[in-house]
C-alpha positions as CSV (number, residue, x, y, z in Angstrom):
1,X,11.4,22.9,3.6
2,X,10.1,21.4,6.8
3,X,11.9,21.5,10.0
4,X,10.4,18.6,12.1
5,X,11.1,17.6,16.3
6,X,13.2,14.4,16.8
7,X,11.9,11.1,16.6
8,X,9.9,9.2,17.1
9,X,7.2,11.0,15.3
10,X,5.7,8.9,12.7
11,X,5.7,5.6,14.3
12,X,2.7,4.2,16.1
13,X,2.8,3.4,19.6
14,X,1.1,-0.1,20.7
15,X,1.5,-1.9,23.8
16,X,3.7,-4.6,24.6
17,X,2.1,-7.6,24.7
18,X,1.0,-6.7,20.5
19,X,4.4,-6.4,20.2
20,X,5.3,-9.2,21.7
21,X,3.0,-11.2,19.1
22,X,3.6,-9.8,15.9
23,X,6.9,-9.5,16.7
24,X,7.2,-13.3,17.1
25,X,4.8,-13.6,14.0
26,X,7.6,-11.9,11.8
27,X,10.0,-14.0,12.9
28,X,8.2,-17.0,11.5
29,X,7.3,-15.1,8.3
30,X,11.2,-14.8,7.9
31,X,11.6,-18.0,7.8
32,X,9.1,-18.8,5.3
33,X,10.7,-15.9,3.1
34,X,14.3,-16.8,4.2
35,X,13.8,-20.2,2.9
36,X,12.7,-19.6,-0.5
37,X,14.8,-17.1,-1.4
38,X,18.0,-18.6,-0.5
39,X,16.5,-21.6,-2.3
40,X,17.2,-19.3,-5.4
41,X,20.1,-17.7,-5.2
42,X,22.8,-18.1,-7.4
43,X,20.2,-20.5,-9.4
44,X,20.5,-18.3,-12.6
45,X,16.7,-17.7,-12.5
46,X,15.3,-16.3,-15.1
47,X,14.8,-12.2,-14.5
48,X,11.3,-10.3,-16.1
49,X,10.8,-6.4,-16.4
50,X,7.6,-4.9,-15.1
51,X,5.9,-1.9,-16.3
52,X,8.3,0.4,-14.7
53,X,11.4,-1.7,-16.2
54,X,12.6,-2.7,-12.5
55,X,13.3,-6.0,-12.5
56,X,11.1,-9.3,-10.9
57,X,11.8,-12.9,-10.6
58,X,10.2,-16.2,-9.8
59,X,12.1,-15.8,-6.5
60,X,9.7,-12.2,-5.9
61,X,6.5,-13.6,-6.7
62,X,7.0,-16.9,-4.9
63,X,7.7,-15.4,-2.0
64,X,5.3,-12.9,-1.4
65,X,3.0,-15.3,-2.4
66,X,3.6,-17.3,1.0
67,X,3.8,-14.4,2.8
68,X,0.6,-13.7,2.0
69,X,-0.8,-16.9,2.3
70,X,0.6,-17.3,6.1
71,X,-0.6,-13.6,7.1
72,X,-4.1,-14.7,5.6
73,X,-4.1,-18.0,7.8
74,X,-3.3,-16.1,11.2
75,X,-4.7,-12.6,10.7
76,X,-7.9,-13.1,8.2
77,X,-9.1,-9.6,8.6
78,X,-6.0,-7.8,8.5
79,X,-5.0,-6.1,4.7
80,X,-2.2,-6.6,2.5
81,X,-0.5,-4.2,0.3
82,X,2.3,-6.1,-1.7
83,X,4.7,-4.9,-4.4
84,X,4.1,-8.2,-6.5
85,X,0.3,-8.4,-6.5
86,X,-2.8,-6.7,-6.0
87,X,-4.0,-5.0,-2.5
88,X,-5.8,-7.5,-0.2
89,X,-8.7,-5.4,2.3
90,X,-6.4,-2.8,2.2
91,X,-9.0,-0.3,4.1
92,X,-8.6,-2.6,7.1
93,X,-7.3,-1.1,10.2
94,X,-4.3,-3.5,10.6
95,X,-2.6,-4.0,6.8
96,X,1.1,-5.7,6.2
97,X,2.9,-4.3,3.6
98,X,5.4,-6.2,1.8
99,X,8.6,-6.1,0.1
100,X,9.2,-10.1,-0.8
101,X,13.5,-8.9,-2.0
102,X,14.3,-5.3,-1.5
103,X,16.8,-5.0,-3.8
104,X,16.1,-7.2,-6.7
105,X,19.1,-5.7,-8.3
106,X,21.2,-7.3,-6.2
107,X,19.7,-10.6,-6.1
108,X,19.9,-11.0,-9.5
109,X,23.7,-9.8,-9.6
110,X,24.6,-12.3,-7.3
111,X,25.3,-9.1,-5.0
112,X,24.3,-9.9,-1.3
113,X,22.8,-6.8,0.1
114,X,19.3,-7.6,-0.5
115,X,16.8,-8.5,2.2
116,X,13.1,-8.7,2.8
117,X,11.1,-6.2,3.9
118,X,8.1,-6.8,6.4
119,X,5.9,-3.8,7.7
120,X,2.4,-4.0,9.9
121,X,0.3,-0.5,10.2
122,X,-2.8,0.5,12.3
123,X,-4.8,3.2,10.3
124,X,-2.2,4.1,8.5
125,X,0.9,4.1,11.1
126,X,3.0,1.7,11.1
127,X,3.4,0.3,14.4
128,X,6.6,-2.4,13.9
129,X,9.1,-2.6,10.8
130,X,11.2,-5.5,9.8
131,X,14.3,-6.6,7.2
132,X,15.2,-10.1,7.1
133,X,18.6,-10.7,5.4
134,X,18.2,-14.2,4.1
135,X,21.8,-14.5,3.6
136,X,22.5,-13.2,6.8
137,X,19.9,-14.3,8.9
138,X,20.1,-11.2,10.3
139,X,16.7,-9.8,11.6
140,X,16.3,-6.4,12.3
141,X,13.0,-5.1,14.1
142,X,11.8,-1.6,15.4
143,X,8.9,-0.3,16.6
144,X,8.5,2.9,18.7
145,X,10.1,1.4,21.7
146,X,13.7,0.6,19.7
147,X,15.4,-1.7,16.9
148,X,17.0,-4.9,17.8
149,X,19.0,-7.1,15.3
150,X,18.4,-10.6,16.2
151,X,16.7,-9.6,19.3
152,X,19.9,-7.2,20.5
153,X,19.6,-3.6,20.8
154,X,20.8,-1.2,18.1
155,X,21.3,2.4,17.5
156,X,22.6,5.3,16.0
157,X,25.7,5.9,16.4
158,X,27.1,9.8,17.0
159,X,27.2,11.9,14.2
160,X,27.0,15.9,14.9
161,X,28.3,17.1,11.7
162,X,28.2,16.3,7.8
163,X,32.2,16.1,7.4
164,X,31.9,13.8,10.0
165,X,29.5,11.7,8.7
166,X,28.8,8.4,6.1
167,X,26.7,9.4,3.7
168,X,24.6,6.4,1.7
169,X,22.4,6.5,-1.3
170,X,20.4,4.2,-3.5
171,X,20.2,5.1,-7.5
172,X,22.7,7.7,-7.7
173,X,22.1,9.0,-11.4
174,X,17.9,9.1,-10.3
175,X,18.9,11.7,-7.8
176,X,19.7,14.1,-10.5
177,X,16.7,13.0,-12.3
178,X,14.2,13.4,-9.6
179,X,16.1,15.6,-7.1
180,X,18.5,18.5,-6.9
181,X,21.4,16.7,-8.0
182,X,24.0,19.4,-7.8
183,X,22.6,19.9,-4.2
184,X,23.4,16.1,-3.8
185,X,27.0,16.4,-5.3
186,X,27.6,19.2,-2.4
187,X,26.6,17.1,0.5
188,X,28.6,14.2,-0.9
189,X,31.7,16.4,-1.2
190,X,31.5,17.6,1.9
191,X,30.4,14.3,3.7
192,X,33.6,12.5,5.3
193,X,32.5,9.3,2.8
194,X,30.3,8.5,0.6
195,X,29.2,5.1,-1.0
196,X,26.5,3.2,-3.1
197,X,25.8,1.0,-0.3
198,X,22.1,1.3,-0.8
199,X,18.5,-0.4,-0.7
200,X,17.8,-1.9,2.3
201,X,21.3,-2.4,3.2
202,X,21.9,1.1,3.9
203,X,19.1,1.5,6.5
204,X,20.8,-1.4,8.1
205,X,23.9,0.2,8.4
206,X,22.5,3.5,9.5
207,X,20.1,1.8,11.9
208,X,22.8,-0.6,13.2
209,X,25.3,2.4,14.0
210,X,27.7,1.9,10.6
211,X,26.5,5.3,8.8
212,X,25.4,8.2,9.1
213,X,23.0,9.4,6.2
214,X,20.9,7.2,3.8
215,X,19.3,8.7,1.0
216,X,16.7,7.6,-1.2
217,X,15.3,9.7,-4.3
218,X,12.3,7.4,-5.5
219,X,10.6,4.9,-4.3
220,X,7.1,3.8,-3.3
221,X,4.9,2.8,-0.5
222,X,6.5,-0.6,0.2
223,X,10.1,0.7,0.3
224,X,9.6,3.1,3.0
225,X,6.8,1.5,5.6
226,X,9.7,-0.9,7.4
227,X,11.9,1.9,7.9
228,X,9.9,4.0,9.7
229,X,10.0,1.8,12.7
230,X,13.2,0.5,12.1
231,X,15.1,4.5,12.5
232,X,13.0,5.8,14.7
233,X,13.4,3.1,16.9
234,X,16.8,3.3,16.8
235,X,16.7,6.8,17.9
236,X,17.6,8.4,14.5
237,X,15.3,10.8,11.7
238,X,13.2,9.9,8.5
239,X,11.7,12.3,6.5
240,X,10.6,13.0,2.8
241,X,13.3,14.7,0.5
242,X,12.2,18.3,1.4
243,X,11.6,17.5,5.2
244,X,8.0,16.1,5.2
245,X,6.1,13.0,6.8
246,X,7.7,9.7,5.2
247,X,4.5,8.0,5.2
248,X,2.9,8.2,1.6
249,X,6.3,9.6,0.5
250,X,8.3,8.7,-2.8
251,X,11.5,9.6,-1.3
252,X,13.5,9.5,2.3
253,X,16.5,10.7,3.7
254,X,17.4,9.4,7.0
255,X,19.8,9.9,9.6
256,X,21.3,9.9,12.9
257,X,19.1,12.6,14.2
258,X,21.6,15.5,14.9
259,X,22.3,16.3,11.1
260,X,19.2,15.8,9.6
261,X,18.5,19.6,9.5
262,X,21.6,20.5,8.2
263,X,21.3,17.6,5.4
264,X,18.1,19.1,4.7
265,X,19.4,22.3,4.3
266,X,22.1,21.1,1.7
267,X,19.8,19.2,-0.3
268,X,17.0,22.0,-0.5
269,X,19.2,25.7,-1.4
């Protein structure tokens, strides 16, 4: 297991005024993706299975779609990497990476805690993160130099101790099938509360000062990129499952900052 300095570590640095612009350009691709999706909500669309039986709808595909076509328009030689379709110059040193609904499973549950995730890198880093919660309209932004929610600072909140602490996780029953799942019991036991609350939702709350601990036991590279910014900023931890660099990772655990060794510890005997 790794034992890695406090944030921010993984997230690129860039200078204001880039910021300042892509920053404002996310904005305006939350609108685009804001609009469609709540367009289908609650419409009883009809829901597919892809390859790896997680679930896609119309709603996915359509909006990605305009994301794409909008980042194409303003930033031509920029890549994409989306989950829905195909790399686009993904070699090029600025790509987007997309997440049209984090959370699908909600959406199509007519469960609200879904969102949209929006993420830009520079050779490889990502340098600003975004979830838009259509529902919400709540926009939540971080880059190396903090998170804001609707253009308000966040943070973590304090949190020196597991039993003191909300713990989060996505996919319970895939923890014990990819991860140490009696390890996972023990640090839910002896968290103060522990709660499903998961997908993108529980990086808002962590990020946003409502929990302490979010765990995640497989995902992929979509899934992760937005978060990166979005904790750091916000003066907490990410990490792999075992304590590693988040960025090409297929898990995350994330926290506060003060705990994340000891979570660590608990999930890696």
């Amino acid at each position: 297991m790794s034992v890695l300095p406090p944030a921010p570590l993984f997230t690129q640095s860039a200078d204001a005024a880039q910021l300042q612009e892509f920053s404002s350009f996310i904005s305006e691709l939350s609108k685009i993706s804001g609009a469609i999706i709540r367009g289908h909500y609650l419409s009883g669309a009809a829901v597919e299975s892809k390859s790896d039986q997680s679930p896609v709808t119309a709603a996915d595909r359509e909006t990605e779609q305009a994301l794409r076509a909008a980042i194409m328009t303003r930033y031509p030689h920029h890549g994409i990497i989306g989950e829905e379709f195909g790399p686009h110059r993904q070699d090029a040193e600025y790509c987007w990476i997309l997440d049209p609904i984090d959370g699908t499973k909600a959406f199509v549950t007519n469960c609200y805690i879904f969102g949209t995730l929006i993420s830009l890198t520079y050779r490889g880093r990502p340098i600003i993160g975004a979830l838009h919660s259509p529902l919400m309209e709540h926009l939540l932004v971080g880059t190396a130099a903090g998170t804001t929610l609707n253009g308000k600072p966040v943070g973590m909140r304090s949190c020196n101790a597991i039993g003191d602490a909300m713990l989060l996780a996505t996919d319970h029953w895939d923890i014990f099938k990819y991860h140490n799942g009696p390890a996972f019991e023990l640090l839910s036991r002896e968290a103060r509360l522990y709660r499903g609350w998961g997908d993108c939702h529980g990086y808002f709350q962590l990020a946003t000062g409502g929990a302490d601990i979010m765990l995640d036991p497989v995902l992929k590279i979509w899934d992760i990129m937005s978060f990166i910014p979005i904790i750091e900023g916000a003066g907490g931890r990410i990490t792999d499952w075992q304590g590693n660099t988040p960025i090409g990772a297929t898990s995350i655990v994330a926290t506060g900052g003060a705990i994340h060794d000891a979570v660590l510890r608990v999930l890696n005997p």
